[in-house]
C-alpha positions, -999 to +999 in steps of 0.1 A: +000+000+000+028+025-001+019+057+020-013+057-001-044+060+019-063+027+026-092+023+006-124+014+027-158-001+004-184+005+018-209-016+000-248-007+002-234+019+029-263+041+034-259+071+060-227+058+063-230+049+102-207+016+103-181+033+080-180+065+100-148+061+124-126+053+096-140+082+080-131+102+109-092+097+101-087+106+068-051+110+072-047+071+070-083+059+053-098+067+020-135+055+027-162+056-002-194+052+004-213+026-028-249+036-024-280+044-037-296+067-046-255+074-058-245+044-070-262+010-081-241-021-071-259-040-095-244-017-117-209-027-107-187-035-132-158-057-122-123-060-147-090-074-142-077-048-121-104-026-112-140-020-100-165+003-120-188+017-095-220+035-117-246+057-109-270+078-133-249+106-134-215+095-123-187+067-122-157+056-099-131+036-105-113+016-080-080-009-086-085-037-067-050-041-051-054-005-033-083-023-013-083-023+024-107-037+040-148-040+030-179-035+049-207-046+032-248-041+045-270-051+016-308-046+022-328-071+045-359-067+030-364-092+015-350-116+039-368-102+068-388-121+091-417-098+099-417-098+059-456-116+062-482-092+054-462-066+028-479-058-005-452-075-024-445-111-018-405-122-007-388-128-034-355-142-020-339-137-056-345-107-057-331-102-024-302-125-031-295-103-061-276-072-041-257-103-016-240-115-045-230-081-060-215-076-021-195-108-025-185-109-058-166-074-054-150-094-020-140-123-040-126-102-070-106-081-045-091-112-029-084-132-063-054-106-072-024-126-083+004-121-052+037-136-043+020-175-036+049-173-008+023-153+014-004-169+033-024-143+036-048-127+008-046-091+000-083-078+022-070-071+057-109-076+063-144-082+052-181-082+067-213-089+054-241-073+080-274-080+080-300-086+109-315-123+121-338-127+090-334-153+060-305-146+046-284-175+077-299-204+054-278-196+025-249-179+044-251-203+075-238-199+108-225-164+115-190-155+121-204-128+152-236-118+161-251-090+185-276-068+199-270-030+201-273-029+242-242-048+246-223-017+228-242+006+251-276+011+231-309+006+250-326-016+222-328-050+207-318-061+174-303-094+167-279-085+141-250-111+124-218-112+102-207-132+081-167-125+069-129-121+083-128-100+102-113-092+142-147-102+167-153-063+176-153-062+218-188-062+241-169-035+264-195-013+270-231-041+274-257-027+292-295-040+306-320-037+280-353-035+291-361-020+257-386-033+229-372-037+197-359-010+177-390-007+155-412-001+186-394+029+196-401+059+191-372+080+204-355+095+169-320+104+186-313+064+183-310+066+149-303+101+137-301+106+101-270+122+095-275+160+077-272+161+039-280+121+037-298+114+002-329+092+011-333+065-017-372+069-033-382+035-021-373+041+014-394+055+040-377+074+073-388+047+094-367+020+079-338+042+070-337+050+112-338+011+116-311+000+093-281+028+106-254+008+125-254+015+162-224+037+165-209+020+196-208-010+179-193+008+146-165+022+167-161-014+182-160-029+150-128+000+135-107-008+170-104-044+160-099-040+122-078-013+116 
């Protein structure tokens, strides 16, 4: 890597929660965000050495051997389990259509020819998020899973990873006596960072339940740094 920055993907990022404390040392991290409405990872375009990010109106290109370290958080939508009564029926292709964009970009990034002396592959990490829904019975077991009140926030969410990665540290668990997420109402546990563009097809509500709980986030950069 040089004295280059390291390059962060963040894949289906959103408000950018989980990628936040790298992004808060840009001295040593060069962290781009692959979203909607911004980008399309289904519009991803992967060659020999780079990445082709697209968008409507723009493009970024990424080599693959300036990769760091990927955190990925495609949608749970379809893989959710309260999915019962929505308009739509699950469609688990569909859903399993934005997974496989996530992984392929990992894959490619690891595949780089390298010395075969080394034991090691270039990604110093990778993690797949998504919450206790579907998407285990084609992933299986997780590599980590947790709820946000043991990193200090007073709700539930069962929430796994699948990857390598460095298990982040519970330093900070508290009680929860809390519902679930989605039956609270208190706004400040999920603010919406200022200037975030909201994709058409999401609502505030789920946008709010699907931003990383930040103690966990800053967990998850002291292990993998």
């Amino acid at each position: 890597m040089g004295n280059e920055n390291k390059i962060i993907l963040s894949l289906c990022g959103g408000t950018g929660a989980w990628e936040e404390p790298y992004r808060q040392h840009p001295d040593i991290y060069d962290v781009r965000n692959i979203t909607l409405p911004e980008f399309d990872i289904l519009k991803t375009e992967i060659l020999e050495k780079d990445i082709v990010f697209a968008g409507e109106h723009r493009r970024s290109v990424i080599l693959k051997n300036k990769v760091y370290g990927i955190l990925a958080a495609p949608p749970c939508i379809m893989f959710s389990l309260a999915r019962t009564n929505a308009k739509k029926p699950r469609d688990l292709k569909e859903g399993f259509e934005v997974v496989n964009a996530c992984l392929n970009i990992i894959w490619s990034c690891m595949e780089i020819q390298q010395d075969t002396k080394r034991k090691t592959l270039p990604l110093r990490f990778w993690a797949l998020e998504n919450p206790n829904g579907m998407l285990k019975y084609f992933l299986g077991k997780p590599a980590f899973e947790f709820n946000p009140y043991e990193f200090g926030h007073p709700y539930k969410k069962k929430t796994y990873l699948w990857g390598w990665f460095n298990e982040p540290k519970k330093e900070n668990p508290i009680e929860s006596k809390q519902p679930k997420f989605d039956m609270i109402l208190n706004k400040d546990l999920a603010e919406i960072p200022e200037g975030y563009k909201r994709p058409e097809e999401m609502t505030e509500r789920q946008i709010r339940r699907s931003i990383t709980p930040k103690g966990f986030a800053e967990a998850f950069f002291d292990s993998n740094r």
